[in-house]
N, C-alpha and C positions, 0 to 999 in steps of 0.2 A: 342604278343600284348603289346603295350608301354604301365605301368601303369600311372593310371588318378593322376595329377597332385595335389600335396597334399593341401590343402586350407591354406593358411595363418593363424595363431592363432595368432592377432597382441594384443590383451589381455590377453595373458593369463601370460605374466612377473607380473601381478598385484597379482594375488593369489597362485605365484610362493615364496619358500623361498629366500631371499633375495631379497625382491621385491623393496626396498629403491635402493639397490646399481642398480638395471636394471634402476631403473626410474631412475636416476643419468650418467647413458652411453645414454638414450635416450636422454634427457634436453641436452649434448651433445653435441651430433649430431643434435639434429633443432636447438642451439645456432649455428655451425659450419655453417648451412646450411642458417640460418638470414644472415653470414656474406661469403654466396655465395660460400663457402666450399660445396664441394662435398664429396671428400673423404676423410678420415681417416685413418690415420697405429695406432697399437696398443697403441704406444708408444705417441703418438699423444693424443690419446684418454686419458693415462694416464695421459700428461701434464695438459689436459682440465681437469680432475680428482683432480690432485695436487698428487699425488698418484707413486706410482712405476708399471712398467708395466710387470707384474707376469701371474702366471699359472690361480690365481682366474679371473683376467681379460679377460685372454685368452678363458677359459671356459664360462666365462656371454657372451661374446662377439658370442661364438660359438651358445649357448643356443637362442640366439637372433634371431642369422641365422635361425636356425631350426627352432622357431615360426613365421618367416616369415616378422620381424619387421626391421634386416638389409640385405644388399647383399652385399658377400664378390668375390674379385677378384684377382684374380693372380698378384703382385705386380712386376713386370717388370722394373721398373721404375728405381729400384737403382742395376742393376744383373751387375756384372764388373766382375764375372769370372765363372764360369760352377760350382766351389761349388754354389755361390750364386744362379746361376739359377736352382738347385734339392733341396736347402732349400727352404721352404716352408714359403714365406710372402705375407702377404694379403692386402687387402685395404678393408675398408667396409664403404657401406653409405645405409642410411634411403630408405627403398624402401617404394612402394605408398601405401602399406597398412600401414607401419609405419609413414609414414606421417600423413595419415588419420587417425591413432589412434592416434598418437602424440597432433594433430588438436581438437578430438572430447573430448582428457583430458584437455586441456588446456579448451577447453571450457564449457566442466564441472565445472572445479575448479575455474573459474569464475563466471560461476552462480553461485554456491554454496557459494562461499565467497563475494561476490558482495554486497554492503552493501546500493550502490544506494542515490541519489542524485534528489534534486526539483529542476529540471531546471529552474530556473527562467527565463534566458535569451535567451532559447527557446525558451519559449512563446511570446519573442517580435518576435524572428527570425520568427515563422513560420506567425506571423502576417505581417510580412513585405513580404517575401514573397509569402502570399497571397493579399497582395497589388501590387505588380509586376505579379500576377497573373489578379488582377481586370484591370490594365493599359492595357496590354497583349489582353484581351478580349474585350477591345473598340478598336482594332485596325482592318483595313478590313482584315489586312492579316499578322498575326503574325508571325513572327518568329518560326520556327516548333524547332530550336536547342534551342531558348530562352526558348521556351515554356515547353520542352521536361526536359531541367538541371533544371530548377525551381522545376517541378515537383520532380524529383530525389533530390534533397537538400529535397523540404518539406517532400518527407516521410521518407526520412533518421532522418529528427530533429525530427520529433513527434513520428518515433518508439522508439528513444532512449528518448524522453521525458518518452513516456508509460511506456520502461520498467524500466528505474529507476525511476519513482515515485512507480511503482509497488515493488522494489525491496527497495526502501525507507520505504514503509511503513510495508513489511513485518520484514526488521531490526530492525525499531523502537518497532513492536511488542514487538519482540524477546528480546531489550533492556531492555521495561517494564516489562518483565515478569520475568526477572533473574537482578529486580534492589538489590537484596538481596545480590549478590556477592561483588559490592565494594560499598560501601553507597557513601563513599566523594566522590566519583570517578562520581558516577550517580547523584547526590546532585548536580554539579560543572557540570556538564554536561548538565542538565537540562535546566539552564537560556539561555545558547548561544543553544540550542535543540527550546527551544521555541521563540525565537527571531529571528531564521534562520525557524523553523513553520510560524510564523505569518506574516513575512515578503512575503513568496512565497503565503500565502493566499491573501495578497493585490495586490499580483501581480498578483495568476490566476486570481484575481475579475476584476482586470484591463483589460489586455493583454486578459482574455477568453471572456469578454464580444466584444472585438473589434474583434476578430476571431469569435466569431458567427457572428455577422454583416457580414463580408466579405464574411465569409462561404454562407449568405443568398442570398447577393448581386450579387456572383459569379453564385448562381444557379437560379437567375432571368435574368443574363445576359448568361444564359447556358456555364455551365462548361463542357457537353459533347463534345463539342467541340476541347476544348484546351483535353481531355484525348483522345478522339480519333488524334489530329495532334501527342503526345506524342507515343500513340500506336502504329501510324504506322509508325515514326520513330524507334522505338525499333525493333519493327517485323521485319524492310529492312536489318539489322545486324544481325537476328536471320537465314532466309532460303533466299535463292532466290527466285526470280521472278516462279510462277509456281504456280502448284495445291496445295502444301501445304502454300502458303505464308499466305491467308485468314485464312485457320485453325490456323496459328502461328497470325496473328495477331488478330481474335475474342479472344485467349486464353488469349495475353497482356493487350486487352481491357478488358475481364473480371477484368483481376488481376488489373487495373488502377481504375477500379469503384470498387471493393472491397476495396481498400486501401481511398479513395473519402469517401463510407461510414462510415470506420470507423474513420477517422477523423472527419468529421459531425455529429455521435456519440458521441463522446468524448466530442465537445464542447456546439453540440444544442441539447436540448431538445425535446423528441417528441411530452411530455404530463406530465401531472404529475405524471403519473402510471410506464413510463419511462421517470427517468432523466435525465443527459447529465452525463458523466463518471468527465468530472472537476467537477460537481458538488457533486458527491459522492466523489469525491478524496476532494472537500474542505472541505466537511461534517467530513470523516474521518479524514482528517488532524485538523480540530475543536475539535473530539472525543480525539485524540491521546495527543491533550493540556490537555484535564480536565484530563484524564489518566496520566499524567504525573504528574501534581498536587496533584491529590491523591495518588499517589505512594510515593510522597516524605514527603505529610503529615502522611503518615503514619511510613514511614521509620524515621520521625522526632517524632513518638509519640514513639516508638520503642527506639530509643537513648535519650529521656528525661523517661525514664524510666517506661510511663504508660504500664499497663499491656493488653493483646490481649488475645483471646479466647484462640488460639495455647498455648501460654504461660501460662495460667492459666490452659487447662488440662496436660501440662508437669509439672507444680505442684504436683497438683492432682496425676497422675500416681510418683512422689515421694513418696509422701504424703502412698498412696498405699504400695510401697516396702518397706517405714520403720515401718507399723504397726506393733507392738507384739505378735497380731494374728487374727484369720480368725473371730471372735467378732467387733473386731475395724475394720476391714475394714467395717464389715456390718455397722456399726454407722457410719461410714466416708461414705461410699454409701446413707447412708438415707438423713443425714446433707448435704452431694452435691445437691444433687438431688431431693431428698422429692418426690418418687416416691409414697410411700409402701400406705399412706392415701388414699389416691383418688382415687377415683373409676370410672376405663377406661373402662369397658362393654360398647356398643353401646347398650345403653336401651330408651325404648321409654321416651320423655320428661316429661310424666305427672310423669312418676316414681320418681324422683327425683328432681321434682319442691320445694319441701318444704326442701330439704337437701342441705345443703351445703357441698360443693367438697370436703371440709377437711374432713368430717367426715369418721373415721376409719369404715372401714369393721364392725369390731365384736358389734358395740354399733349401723349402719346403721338398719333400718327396713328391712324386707326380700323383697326383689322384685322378679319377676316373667321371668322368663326365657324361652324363646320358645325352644320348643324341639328342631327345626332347627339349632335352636342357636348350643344348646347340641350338637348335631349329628355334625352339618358341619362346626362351627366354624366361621360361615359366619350368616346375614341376606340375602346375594343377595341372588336372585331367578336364577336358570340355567337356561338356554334355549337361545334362541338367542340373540343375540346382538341387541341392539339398531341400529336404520339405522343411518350412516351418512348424519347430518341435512347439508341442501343444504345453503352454504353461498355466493351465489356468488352475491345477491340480496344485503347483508349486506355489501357486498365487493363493488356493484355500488353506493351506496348510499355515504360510505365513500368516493370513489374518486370523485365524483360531488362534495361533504362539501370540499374535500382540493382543487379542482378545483376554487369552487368561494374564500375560504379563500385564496388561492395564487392570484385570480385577485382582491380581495380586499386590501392584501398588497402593489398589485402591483398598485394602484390607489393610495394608502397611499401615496408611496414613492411620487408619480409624485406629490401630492398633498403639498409635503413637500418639496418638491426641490426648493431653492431658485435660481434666477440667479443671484449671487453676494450675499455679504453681506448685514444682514438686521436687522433691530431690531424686538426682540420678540414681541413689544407690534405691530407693523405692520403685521404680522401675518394672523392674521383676525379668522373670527369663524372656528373652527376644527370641525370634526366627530368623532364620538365615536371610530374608526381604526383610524386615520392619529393622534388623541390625547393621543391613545394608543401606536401606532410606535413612535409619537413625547415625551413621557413620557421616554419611556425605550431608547432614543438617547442624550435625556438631561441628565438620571442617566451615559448613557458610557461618555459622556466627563464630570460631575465632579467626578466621582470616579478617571479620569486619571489627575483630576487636583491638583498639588500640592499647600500645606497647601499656598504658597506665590505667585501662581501663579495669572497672569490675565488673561491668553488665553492658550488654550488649543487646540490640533487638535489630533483627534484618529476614527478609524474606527471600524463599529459594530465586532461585533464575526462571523459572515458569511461573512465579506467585502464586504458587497451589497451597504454601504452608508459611506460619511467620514460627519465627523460636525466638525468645527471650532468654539467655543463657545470666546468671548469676553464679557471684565465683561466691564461695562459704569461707568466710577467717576461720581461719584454724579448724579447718573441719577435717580435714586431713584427707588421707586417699578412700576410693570405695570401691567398687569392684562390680561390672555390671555382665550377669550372667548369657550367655549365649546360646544356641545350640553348638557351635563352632570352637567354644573356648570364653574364657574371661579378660573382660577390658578394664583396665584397672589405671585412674587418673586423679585429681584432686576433684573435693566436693564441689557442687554445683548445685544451684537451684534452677530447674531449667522450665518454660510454659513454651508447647506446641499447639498451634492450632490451627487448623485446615480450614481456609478461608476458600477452596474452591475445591 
């Protein structure tokens, strides 16, 4: 009986000694094989090495074989006399389980080192072709191969959108939390970090508000449609014609509306309870600013010399190892910390209503201690736990209040939207929201306005709205009416406009 066929071990060079030099003859051979190289002689392999072609080679080389990651073959190729053909030369190339480990490290060591990027120019790509999508859909009889690559581009642009903003932001984390290692380096890093931030933020606001639109528009003019002509071109290349073609293509069509939902995901919202993935991804990319700011403010109080908690008990713990003896440390302990006066028993409040916290122990009046106390060191009472009180009443109530405060904003903005440029005192009476929205839109453009400027154009912190603010020569003051009262400042020519 032939013995059973031994399994591949195409990992196991990894936790092998010498594991650099095997990963070095793999890299290799899939470089040899990039440029349509099949096979290898040893010698070969050495050049690709830089290296001499010796016994240690020979043996990695062999070792390889035996884990299943190359195949070696009788090299025929160069035999010009009967020695050469009983000496023993081989050829060897990447076999399929080498490959496919070859494949699954490379693709490891990408994810892992992948440091990811905000597509900006994604987000016009996939908007356009979901405009080629919308044309497509008013037509009686689309193009099944037009309809089919469109599809194919848009999920290819918005998975590698996903996964590098995902992989963006988990970098940036990473960046912030080890801004300790180079300060100048993170310092200097910062400004083009949050200029290449704020920038993709005006652009998701831009670019995602037009891709929800189409996303809406396509599924009022049924996008089921265009995924099933898509599906069942895929499926005709997968089986033939027969009893399995249906089950190949319900399976494509599943996978077609799955990728459909998750792009409608990403961009629309279902409620306020869930919100669209750009919108958390803009929230977080906002978060990752103020994070950034604070990192550096503090890394700048750290290098002007002020002192930090950390820093002040590495004192302290000096301070410690050079006392003279276990006396001073006790008075450096009390002086730190001022523990030893104050009196931390959980006692009932009338007890110590008339005393003050400083006062020492031995000069306090006697208070009265519950045996419980004594014995268990505790006041709780044992026995069961409290029930967990039911919130989900406290949970509706909050998402109805952020419900109407999001369509209260959302009437702000509309309410505040100019068409064109217009001056403040035209305006007209505001409400207690569009005067509050319009207060904190006046502070974002002069805080970006400089000391000699006259006009200024900057978008909020969420990029939901841009203002344009112009100062009027001589136009003198105006006065802009409220329900709260009147605001009254120099003229201005001011354009808002809600970009998301």
């Amino acid at each position: 009986m032939a013995p059973a066929p031994q399994q591949p071990q195409a990992f196991a060079h990894l936790s092998a000694p010498n594991a650099a030099f095997y990963r070095e003859i793999l890299v290799a051979f899939a470089r040899a094989k990039e440029r349509f190289v099949v096979h290898l002689r040893p010698e070969e392999v050495a050049a690709e090495l830089r290296r001499d072609s010796d016994d240690q080679l020979a043996q990695a080389l062999k070792r390889l074989v035996d884990w299943g990651n190359l195949r070696s073959d009788a090299d025929t190729g160069r035999v010009a006399s009967v020695e050469d053909f009983h000496r023993k030369r081989l050829l060897f190339q990447l076999t399929a389980a080498g490959q496919a480990a070859e494949q699954a490290i490379a693709f490891y060591e990408e994810a892992i080192g992948r440091r990811g990027q905000l597509q900006a120019v994604a987000l016009g790509d996939i908007a356009d072709q979901l405009q080629a999508l919308v044309t497509l859909s008013g037509q009686d009889d689309p193009d099944p191969a037009g309809v089919h690559l469109i599809l194919i581009s848009l999920a290819e642009r918005f998975a590698s959108l996903a996964d590098n903003a995902r992989a963006f932001m988990a970098s940036l984390r990473r960046a912030i939390d080890f801004a300790d290692g180079d300060v100048d380096g993170f310092i200097a890093y910062k400004e083009r970090l949050i200029d290449y931030i704020d920038r993709f933020i005006a652009e998701l606001a831009n670019s995602g508000a037009r891709i929800a639109r189409l996303l809406l528009e396509l599924e009022e003019l049924g996008q089921h449609g265009l995924l099933e002509t898509a599906a069942r071109r895929e499926a005709a290349d997968a089986v033939p014609d027969g009893a399995d073609a249906e089950a190949e293509y319900a399976k494509v069509l599943a996978g077609w509306e799955n990728r459909w939902r998750g792009l409608r995901d990403w961009f629309v919202s279902r409620d306020v309870g869930h919100p669209s993935q750009a919108r958390l991804l803009r929230q977080s990319a906002v978060t990752a600013i103020k994070q950034l700011i604070d990192t550096v403010g503090l890394l700048n109080e750290r290098r002007s010399g002020r002192s930090d908690r950390s820093a002040d008990f590495r004192t302290l713990a000096k301070w410690f190892a050079e006392a003279p003896d276990e006396a001073a440390m006790h008075r450096l302990w009390r002086a730190a910390f001022g523990l030893t006066p104050a009196r931390h028993l959980t006692i009932p409040p009338q007890e110590i209503a008339d005393v003050p916290a400083s006062t020492p122990w031995a000069q306090a009046p006697p208070i009265r201690i519950s045996p419980q106390l004594r014995r268990t060191g505790s006041y709780e009472r044992r026995g069961r736990p409290n029930k967990v009180a039911d919130r989900s009443q406290a949970r509706r109530v909050l998402l109805e209040r952020a419900e109407r405060e999001a369509a209260q904003t959302s009437r702000a903005r509309e309410r505040l939207r100019t068409d064109g440029p217009v001056l403040l005192s035209r305006l007209g009476v505001l409400d207690p929201m569009a005067f509050r929205l319009f207060l904190g839109l006046l502070g974002d453009a002069l805080s970006a306005r400089g000391p000699h400027d006259t006009e200024v154009k900057t978008t909020t912190g969420d990029g939901s709205m841009e203002v344009r603010l112009t100062l009027v020569p001589d136009g003198g003051m105006v006065a802009i009416e409220t329900e709260d009262g009147v605001l009254t400042g120099p003229e201005h020519v001011i354009e808002i406009t809600v970009v998301a």
